[in-house]
N, C-alpha and C positions, 0 to 999 in steps of 0.2 A: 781950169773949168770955172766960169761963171757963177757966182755964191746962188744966184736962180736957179740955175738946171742941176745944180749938187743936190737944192733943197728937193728940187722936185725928185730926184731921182732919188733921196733917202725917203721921201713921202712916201713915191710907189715903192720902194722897200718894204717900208713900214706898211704899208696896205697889205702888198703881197703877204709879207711874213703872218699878218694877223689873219689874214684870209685863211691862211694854212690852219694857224695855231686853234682860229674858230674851227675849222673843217677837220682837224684830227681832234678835236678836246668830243664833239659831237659824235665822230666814229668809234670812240671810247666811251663815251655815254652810253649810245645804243650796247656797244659789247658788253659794259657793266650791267645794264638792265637787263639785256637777253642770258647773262651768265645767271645773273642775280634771280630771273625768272624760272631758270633750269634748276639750280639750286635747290628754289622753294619747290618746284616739281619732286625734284629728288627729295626731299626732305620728307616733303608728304606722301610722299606714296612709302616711303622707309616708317614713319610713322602709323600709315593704313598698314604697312606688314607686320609692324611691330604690334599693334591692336589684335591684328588677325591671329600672330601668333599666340598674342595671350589668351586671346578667344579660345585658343585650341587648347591650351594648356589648362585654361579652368575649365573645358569640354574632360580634358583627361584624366582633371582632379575630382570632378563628378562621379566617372563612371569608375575612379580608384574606391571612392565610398562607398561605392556600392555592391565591392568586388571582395567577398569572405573568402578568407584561406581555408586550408581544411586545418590547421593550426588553432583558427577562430569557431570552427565547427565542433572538434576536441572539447578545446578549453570553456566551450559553453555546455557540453552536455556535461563536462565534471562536475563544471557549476552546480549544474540541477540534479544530480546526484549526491552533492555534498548536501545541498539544502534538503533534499529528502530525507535523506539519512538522518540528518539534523532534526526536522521536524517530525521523521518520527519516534527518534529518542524521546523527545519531547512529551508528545503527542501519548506513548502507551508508557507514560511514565519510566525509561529506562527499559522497559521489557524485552524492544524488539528493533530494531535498527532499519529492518524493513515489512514495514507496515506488520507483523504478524504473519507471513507470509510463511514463514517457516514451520506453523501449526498444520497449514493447508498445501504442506506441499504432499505429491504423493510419494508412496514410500520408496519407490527409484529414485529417490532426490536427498533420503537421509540416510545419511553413513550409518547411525544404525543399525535400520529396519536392513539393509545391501548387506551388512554382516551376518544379522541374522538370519537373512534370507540364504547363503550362503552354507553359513552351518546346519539349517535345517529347521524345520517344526523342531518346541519341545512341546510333547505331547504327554501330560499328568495327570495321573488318576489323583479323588482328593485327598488322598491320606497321602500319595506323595509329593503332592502340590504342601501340605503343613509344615513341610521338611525346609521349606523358602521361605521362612519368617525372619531371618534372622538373625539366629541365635547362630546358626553355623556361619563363621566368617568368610568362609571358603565356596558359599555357594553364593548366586543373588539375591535379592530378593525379588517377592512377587507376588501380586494380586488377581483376583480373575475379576470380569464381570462378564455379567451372560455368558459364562461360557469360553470367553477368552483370556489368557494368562495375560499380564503386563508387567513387564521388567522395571521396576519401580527403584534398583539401586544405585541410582544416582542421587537418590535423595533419605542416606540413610538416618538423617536426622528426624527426620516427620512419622518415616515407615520403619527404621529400624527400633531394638528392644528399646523402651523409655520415649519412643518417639507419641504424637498426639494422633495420629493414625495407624498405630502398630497393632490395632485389630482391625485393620483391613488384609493385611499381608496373610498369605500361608491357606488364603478360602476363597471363597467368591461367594460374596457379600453384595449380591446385587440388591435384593431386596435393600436391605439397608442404605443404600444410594438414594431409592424413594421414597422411602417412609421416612427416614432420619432418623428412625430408632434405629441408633447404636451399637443398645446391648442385646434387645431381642431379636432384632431383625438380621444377625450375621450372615447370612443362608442365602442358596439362590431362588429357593421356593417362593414363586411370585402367588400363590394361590391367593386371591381374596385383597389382592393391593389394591385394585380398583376402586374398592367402598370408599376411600380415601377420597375420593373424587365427588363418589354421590351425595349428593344433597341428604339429612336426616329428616324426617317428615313430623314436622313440632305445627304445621299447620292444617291440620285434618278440618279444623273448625270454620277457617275462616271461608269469606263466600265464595272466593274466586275457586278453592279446590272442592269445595259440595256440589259447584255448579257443571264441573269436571265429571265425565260418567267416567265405568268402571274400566272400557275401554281406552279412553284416552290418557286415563291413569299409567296403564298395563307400557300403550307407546311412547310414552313419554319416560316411563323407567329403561325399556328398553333404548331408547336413544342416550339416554344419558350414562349407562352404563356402557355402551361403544363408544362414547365420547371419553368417558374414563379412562377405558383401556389403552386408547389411544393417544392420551395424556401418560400413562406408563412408561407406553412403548419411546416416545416420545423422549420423557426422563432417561433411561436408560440408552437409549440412541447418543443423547447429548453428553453422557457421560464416557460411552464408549467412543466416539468422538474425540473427548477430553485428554482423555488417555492415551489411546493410539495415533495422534497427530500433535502430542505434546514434545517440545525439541527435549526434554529430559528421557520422558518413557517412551516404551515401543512394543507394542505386540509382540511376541514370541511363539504362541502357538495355542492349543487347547486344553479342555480340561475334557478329560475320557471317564466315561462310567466305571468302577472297581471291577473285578473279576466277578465278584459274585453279582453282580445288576443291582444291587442296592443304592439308590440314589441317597445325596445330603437332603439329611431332614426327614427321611422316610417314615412312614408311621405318626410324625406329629400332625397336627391338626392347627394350620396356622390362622391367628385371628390379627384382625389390625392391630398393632402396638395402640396402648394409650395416649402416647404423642400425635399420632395420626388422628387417632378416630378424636380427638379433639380440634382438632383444626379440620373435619368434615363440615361443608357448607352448611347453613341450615335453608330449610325450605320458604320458611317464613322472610327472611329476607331475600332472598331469590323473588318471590311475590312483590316485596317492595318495589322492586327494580322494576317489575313488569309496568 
């Protein structure tokens, strides 16, 4: 074969062949691109779901915080129980762990008033009611006021013998609860407490009561002696109060007239202790104030 036609026919080889080798290197371009294009498709939509998912997941971790157990419902009302408690040790000084609350409860709620209610009224004349001061180990002790006994032996240091209240026990000493006299005032005969309250009249002279007629004198005694009384009654409320809603004492029952009807005190003639009728308001400064 002719070194001419050899060349030409490795020329068009050579053509042919690169024709190819361009025409398939381009049919792999496009498939790398089109592959490479699906790819990035897949990628990012795998990326949008992965976003999406976390979207949902910090949606879940949302609505977790805001989702209380009854675990967390518990352990927060102990909380605030404990700080109560806390604050009110505090708060009444040791006394009361919840708020005082056990002063004011009623007597279905203290063990007990439930016992004693159980066992019954004791009902005591005052010569048997003296029999409870004390001295006998074997009984309680007890005091009255107005009328009503109070089992006071939970506290035999104060009310028992040598105690710094050991003549309250064994009477009823009401009077004495509002005058403060002590040693005269043992008794329940309230006759004549009330002056305790009224003003003493040391200002006849001055102008404001001359210009006062004889009536207005008259209602103005009278108002302040119902105001007195009820400054009494008042005292005596708060102490029976005191005593029958105290978590130590507790009502037990009353005090009954003797056989023969002779009331405590009968026959005397009670006047204000000296204690009291010195701490009576005076007139003249009551005018100041006006």
């Amino acid at each position: 074969m002719p070194p001419t036609l050899r060349n030409r026919r490795n020329y068009t080889a050579q053509e042919d062949t690169s024709a190819r080798v361009v025409e398939v290197d381009t049919d792999e371009e496009v498939e790398i691109t089109r592959t490479t294009e699906q790819q990035r498709e897949r990628n990012r939509a795998e990326k949008e779901k992965k976003n999406f998912r976390k979207h949902d997941e910090e949606d879940d971790d949302d609505d977790d915080e805001f989702y209380i157990s009854l675990s967390d419902v518990i352990r927060i009302i102990l909380t605030l129980i404990a700080l109560s408690v806390g604050l009110s040790y505090y708060v009444t000084s040791g006394e009361s762990y919840i708020w005082g609350f056990e002063r004011q409860r009623p007597w279905w709620m203290r063990s007990n008033d439930i016992k004693q209610f159980l066992k019954g009224p004791v009902n005591l004349t005052p010569s048997q009611l003296a029999l409870y001061d004390g001295s006998d180990p074997s009984l309680p002790i007890y005091l009255a006021l107005n009328g009503t006994i109070i089992d006071v032996s939970a506290n035999p240091g104060i009310y028992g013998p040598g105690g710094g209240y050991h003549f309250f026990v064994g009477r009823d000493a009401t009077r004495a609860f509002v005058t403060g006299c002590f040693k005269e005032d043992l008794t329940n005969d309230m006759t004549g407490v009330e002056e305790m309250y009224i003003p003493i009249e040391d200002d006849n002279d001055s102008h404001r009561e001359m210009t006062l007629t004889f009536t207005e004198k008259n209602l103005r005694r009278e108002r302040e002696r119902r105001e007195a009384r009820e400054k009494v009654d008042a005292q005596v409320k708060h102490w029976l109060r005191f005593y029958s809603g105290h978590e130590k004492y507790f009502a037990v029952g009353k005090v009954i007239p003797e056989e023969t009807g002779a009331a405590d005190g009968e026959g005397e003639k009670r006047v204000l202790c000296e204690g009291a009728q010195k701490n009576r308001p005076l007139r003249s400064d009551l005018n100041k104030k006006l």
